[in-house]
N, CA, C and O of each residue as an XYZ file, in Angstrom:
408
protein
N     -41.499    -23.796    -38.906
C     -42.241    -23.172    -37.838
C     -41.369    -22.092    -37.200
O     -40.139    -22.105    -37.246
N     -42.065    -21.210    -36.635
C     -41.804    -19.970    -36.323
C     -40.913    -20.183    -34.797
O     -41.391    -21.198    -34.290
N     -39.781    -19.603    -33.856
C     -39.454    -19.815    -33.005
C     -40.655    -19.465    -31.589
O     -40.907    -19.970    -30.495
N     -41.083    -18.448    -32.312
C     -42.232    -17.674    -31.069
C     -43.491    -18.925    -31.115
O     -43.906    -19.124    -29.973
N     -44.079    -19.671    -32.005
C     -44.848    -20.264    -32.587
C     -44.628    -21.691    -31.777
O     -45.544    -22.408    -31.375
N     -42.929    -21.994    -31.596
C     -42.845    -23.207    -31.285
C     -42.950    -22.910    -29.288
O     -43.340    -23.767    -28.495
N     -42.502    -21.552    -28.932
C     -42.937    -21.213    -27.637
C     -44.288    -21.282    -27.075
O     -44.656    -21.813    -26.028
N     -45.017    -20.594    -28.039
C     -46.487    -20.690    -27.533
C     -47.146    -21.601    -27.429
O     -48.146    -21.571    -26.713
N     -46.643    -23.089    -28.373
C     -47.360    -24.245    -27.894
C     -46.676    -24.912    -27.230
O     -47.319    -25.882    -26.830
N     -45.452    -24.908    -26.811
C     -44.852    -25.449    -25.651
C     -45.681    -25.537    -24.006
O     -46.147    -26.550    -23.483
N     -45.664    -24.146    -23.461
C     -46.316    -23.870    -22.147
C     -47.712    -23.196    -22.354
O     -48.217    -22.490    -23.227
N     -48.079    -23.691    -21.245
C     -49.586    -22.891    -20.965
C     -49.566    -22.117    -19.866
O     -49.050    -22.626    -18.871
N     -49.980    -21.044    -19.777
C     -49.644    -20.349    -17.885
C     -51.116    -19.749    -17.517
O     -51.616    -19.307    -18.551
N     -51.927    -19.594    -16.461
C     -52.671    -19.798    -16.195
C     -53.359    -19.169    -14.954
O     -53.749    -19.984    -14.117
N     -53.588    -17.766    -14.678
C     -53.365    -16.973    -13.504
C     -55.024    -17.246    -12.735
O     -56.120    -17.024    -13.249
N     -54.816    -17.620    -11.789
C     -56.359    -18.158    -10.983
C     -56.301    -17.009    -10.032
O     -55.469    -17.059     -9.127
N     -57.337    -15.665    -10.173
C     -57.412    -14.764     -9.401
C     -59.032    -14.399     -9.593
O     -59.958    -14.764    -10.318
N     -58.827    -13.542     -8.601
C     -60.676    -12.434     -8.148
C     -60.267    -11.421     -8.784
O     -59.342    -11.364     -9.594
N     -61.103    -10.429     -8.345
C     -61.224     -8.865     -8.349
C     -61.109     -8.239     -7.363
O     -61.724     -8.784     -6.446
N     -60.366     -6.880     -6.921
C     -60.223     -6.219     -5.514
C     -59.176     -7.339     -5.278
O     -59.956     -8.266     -5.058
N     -57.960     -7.874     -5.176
C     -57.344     -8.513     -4.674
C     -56.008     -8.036     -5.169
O     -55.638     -8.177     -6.335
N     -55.199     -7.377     -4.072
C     -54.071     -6.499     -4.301
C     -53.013     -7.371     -4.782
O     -52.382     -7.062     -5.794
N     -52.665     -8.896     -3.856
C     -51.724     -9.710     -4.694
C     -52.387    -10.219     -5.845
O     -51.479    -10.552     -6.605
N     -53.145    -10.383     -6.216
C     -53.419    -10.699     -7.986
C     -53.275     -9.641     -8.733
O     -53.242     -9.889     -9.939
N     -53.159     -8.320     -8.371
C     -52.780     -7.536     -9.184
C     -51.231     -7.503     -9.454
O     -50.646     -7.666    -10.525
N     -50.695     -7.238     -8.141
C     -48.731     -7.771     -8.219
C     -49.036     -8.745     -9.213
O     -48.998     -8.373    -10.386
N     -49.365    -10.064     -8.921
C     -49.118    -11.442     -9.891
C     -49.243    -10.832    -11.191
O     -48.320    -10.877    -12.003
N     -50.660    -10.101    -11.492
C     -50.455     -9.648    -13.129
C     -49.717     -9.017    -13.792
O     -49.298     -9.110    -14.945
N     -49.499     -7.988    -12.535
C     -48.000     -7.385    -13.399
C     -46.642     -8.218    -13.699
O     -45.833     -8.175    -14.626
N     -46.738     -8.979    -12.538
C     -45.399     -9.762    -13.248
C     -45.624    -10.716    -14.072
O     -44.633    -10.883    -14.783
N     -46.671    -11.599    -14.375
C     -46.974    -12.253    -15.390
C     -46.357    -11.406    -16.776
O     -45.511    -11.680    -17.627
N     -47.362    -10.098    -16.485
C     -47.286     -9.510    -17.886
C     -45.545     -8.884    -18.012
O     -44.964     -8.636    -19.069
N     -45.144     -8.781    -17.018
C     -43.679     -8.065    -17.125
C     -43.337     -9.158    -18.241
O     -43.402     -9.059    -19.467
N     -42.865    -10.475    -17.247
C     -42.381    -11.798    -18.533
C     -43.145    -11.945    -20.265
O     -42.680    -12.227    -21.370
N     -44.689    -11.540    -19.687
C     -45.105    -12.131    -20.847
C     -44.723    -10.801    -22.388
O     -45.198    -11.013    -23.504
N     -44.122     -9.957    -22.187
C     -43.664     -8.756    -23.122
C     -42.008     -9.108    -23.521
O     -41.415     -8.836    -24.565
N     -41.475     -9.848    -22.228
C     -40.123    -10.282    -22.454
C     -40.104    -11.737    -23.657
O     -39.511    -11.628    -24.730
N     -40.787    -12.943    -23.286
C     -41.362    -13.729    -23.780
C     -42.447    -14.310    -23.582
O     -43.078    -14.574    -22.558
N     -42.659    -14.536    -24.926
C     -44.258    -15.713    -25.623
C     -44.479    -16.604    -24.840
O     -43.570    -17.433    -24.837
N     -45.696    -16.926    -23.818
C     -46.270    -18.047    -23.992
C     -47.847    -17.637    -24.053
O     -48.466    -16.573    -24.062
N     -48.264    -19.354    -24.097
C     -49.855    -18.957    -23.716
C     -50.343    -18.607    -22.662
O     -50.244    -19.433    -21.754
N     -50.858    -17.646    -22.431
C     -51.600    -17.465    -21.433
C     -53.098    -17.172    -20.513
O     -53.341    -15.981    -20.706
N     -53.824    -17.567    -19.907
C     -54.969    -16.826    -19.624
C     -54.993    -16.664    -18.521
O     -54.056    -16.968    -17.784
N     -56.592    -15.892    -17.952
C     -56.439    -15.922    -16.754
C     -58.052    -16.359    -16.028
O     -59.034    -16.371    -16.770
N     -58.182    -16.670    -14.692
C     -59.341    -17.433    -14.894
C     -60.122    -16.414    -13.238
O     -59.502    -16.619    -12.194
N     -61.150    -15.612    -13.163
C     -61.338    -15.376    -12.603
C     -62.629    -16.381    -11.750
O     -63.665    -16.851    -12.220
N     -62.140    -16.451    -10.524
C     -62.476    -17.608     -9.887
C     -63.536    -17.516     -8.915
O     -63.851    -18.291     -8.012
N     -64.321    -15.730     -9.506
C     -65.350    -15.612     -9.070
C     -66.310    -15.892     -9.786
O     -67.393    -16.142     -9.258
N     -66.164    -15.919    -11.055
C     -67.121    -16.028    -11.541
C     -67.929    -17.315    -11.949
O     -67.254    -18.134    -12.573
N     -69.242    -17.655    -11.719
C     -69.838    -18.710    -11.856
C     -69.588    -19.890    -12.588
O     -69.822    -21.011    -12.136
N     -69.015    -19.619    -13.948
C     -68.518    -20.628    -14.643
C     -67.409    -21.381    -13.893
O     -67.149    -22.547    -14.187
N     -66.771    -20.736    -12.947
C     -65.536    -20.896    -12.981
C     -65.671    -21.625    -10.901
O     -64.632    -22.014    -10.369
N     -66.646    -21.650    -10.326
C     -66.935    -22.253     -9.624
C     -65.815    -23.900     -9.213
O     -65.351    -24.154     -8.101
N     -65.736    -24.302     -9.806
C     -64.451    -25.420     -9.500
C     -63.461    -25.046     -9.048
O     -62.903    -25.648     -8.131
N     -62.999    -23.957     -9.585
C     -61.631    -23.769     -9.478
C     -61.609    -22.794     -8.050
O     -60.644    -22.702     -7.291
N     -63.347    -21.878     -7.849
C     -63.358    -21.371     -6.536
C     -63.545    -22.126     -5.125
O     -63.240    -21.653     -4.030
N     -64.123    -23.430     -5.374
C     -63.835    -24.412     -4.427
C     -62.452    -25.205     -3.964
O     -62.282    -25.785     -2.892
N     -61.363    -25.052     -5.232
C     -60.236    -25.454     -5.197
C     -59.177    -24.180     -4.342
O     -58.460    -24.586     -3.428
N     -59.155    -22.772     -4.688
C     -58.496    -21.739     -4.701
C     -59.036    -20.448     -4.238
O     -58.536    -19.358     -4.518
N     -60.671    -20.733     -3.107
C     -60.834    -19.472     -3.032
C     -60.200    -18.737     -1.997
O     -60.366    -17.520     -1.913
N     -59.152    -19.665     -0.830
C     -58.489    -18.780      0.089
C     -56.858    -18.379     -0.554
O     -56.207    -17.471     -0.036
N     -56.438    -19.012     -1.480
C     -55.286    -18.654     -2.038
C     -54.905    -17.983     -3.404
O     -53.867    -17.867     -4.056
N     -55.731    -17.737     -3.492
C     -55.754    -16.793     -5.091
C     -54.517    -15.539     -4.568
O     -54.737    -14.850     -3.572
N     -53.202    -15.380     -5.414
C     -53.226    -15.692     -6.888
C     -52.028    -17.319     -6.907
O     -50.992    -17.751     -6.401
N     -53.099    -17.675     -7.859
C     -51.860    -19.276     -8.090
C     -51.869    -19.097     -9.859
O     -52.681    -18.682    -10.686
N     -50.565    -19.629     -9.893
C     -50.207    -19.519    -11.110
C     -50.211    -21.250    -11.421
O     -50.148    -22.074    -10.509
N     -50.286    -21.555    -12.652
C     -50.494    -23.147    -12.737
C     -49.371    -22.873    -14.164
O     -49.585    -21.913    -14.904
N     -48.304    -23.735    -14.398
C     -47.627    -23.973    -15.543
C     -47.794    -25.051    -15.577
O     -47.817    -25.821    -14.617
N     -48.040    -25.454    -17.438
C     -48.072    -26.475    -17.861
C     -47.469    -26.696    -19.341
O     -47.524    -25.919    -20.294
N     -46.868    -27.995    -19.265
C     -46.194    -28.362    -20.913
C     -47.280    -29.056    -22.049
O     -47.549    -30.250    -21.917
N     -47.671    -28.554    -22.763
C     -48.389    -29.080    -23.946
C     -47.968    -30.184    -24.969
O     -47.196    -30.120    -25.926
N     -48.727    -31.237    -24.464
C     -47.768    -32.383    -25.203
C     -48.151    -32.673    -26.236
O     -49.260    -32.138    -26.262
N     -47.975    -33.306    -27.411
C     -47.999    -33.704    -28.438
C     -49.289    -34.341    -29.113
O     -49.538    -34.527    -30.304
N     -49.859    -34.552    -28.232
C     -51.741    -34.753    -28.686
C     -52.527    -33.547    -27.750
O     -53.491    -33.854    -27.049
N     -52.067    -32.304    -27.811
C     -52.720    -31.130    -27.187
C     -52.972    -31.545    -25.585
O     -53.252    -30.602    -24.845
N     -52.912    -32.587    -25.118
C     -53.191    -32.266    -24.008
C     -52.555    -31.807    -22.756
O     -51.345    -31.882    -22.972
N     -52.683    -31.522    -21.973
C     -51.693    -30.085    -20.823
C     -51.143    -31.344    -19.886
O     -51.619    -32.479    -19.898
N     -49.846    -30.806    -18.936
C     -49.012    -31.808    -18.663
C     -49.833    -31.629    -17.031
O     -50.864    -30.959    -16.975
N     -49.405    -32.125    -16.084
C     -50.012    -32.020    -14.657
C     -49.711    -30.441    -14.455
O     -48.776    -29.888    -15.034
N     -50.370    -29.942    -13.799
C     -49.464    -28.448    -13.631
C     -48.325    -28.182    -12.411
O     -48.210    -28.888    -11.409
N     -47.654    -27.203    -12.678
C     -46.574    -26.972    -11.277
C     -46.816    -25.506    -11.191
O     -46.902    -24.669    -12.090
N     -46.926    -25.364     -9.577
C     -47.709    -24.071     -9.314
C     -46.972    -23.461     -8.518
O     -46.033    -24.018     -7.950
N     -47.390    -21.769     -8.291
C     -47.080    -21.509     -7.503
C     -47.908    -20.426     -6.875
O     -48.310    -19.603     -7.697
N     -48.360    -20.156     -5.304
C     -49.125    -19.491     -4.961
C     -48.530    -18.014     -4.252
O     -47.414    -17.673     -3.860
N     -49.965    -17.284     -4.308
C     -49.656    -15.614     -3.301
C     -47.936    -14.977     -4.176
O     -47.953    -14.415     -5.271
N     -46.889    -15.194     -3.537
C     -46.219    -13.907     -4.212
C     -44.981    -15.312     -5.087
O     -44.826    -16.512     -4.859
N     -44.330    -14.334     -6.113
C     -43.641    -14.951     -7.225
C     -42.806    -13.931     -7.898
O     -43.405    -12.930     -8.291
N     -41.315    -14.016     -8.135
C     -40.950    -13.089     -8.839
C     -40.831    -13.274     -9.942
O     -41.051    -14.470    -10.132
N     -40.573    -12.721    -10.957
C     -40.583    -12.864    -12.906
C     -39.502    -14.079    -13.210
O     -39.706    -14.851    -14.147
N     -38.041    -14.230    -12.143
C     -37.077    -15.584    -12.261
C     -37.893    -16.496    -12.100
O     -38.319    -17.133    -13.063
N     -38.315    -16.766    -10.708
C     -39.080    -17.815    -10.333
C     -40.099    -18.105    -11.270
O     -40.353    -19.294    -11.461
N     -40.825    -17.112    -11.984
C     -41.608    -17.831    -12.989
C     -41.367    -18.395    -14.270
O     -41.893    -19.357    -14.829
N     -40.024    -17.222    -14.806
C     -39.463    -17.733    -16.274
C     -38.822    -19.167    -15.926
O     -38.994    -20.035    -16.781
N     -38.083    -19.525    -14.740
C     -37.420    -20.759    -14.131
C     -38.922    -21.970    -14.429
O     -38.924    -22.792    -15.345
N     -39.698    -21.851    -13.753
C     -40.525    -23.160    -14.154
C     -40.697    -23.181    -15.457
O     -40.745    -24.165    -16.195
N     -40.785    -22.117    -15.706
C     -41.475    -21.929    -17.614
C     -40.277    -23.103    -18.636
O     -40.534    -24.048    -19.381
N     -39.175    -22.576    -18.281
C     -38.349    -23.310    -18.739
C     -37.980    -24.661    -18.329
O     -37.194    -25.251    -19.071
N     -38.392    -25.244    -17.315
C     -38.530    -26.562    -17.201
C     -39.625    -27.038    -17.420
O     -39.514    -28.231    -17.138
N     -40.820    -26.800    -17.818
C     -42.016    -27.192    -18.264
C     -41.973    -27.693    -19.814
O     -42.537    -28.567    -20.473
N     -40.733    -26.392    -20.111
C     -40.488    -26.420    -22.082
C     -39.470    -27.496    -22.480
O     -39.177    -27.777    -23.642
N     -38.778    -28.278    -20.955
C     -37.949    -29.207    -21.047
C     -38.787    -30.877    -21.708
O     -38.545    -31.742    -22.550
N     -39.758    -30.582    -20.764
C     -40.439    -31.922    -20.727
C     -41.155    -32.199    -21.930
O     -41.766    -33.260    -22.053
């Protein structure tokens, strides 16, 4: 297996944001700063939109939250460890790498 291969199923990262929202745009850029430096999975879940209704009852006054999680060995995602509103690219590669511990 590939080293990038064994990264991407390690962590999951997970950006819970709107639209028009100036710190979710910061958050994306630094997501994406890391995510060009290194691989993981990532998506992002906009928490306006209807499907996504749970997560706007959970997060609609704090968007942007980032959720990291470790992918364990029968696919399923570990509890997540988060962090909300502002985050720098350390602070995020730092959980990333203790997520890839577990």
């Amino acid at each position: 297996m590939f080293p990038t291969a064994i990264c991407l199923a390690a962590v999951r990262v997970t950006l819970f944001t709107r639209a028009n929202c100036g710190l979710c745009d910061t958050a994306k850029h630094t997501v994406t700063q890391l995510h060009t430096r290194r691989p993981f999975d990532y998506a992002e879940l906009d928490i306006q939109l209807p499907s996504n209704k749970p997560w706007k009852d959970v997060y609609d006054f704090d968007v942007p939250v980032l959720h990291v999680q470790s992918v364990q060995a029968d696919a399923s995602l570990s509890d997540p460890k988060k962090l909300f509103h502002r985050w720098t690219e350390q602070e995020m590669e730092t959980l990333i790498d203790q997520m890839e511990k577990q």
